[in-house]
C-alpha positions as CSV (number, residue, x, y, z in Angstrom):
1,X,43.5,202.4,-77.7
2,X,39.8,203.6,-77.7
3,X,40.6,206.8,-77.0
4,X,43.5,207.1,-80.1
5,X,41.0,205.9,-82.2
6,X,38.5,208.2,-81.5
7,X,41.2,211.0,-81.5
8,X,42.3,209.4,-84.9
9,X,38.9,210.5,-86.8
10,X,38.9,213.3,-89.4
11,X,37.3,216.5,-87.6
12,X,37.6,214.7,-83.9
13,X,40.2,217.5,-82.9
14,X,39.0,220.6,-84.7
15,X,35.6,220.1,-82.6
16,X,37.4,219.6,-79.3
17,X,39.4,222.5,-80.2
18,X,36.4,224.5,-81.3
19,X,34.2,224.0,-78.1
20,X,37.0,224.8,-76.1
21,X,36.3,227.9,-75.0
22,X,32.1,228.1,-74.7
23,X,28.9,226.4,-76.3
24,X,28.0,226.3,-79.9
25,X,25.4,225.3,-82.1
26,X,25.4,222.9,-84.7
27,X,25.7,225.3,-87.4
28,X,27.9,228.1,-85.2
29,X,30.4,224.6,-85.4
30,X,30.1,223.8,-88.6
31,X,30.9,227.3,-89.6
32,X,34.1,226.8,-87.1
33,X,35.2,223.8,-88.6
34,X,34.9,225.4,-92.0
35,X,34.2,223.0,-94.4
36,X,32.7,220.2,-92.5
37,X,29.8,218.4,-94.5
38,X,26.3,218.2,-91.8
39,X,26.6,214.5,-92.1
40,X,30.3,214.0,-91.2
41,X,29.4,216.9,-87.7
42,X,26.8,214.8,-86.8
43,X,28.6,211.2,-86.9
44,X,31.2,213.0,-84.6
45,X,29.2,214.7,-82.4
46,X,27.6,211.3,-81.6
47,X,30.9,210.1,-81.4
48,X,32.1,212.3,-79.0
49,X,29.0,212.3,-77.0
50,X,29.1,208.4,-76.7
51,X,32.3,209.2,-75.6
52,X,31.4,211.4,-72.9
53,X,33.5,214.3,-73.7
54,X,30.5,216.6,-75.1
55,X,27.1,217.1,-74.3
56,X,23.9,219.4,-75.5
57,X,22.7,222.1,-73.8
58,X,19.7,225.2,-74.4
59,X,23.1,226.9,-75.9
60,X,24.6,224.1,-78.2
61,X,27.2,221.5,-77.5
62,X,29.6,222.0,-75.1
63,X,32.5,219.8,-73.7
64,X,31.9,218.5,-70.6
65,X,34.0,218.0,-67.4
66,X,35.9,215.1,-69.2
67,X,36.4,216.8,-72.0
68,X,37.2,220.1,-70.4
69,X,40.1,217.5,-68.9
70,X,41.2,216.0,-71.6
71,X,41.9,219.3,-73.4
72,X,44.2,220.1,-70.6
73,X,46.5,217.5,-71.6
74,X,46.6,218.6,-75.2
75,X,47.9,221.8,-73.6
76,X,50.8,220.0,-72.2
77,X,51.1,218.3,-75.6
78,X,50.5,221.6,-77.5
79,X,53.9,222.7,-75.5
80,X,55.6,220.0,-75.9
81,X,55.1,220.4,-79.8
82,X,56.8,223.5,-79.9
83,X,59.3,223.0,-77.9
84,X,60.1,219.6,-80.7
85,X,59.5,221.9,-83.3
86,X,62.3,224.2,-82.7
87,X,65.0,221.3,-82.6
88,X,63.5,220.6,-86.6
89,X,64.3,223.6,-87.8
């Protein structure tokens, strides 16, 4: 249940989704996330770094191994998605 809260919070998945692929800053996210207020980042980057799925580095945050994980089963989810998409059309 933890873990579907945390998912559950406004901006959670658009930051996961954002440091998917390599390190950002704070403001390099921000600018991702488009439309993200500083104080609302920062609440969920200490979320999420509580949480053990991101951490800081010299080049910004990045997702670490369990985050890096955890994103692999959105992939399966992503699929799954599309594939539940297609029978509402």
């Amino acid at each position: 249940m933890a873990l579907i809260d945390l998912m559950g919070r406004r901006w959670v998945l658009r930051i996961l989704w954002e440091l998917r692929g390599n390190s950002l800053t704070f403001r390099a996210l921000q600018e991702a996330c488009g439309g993200i207020s500083p104080s609302i980042l920062n609440t969920r980057l200490a979320d999420l770094r509580n949480a053990a799925l991101i951490d800081t580095t010299d080049e910004g945050y990045q997702l670490t191994d369990l985050g890096r994980e955890l994103g692999s089963k959105f992939a399966d989810l992503t699929q799954w998605s599309e594939k539940w998409a297609k029978t509402l059309k």
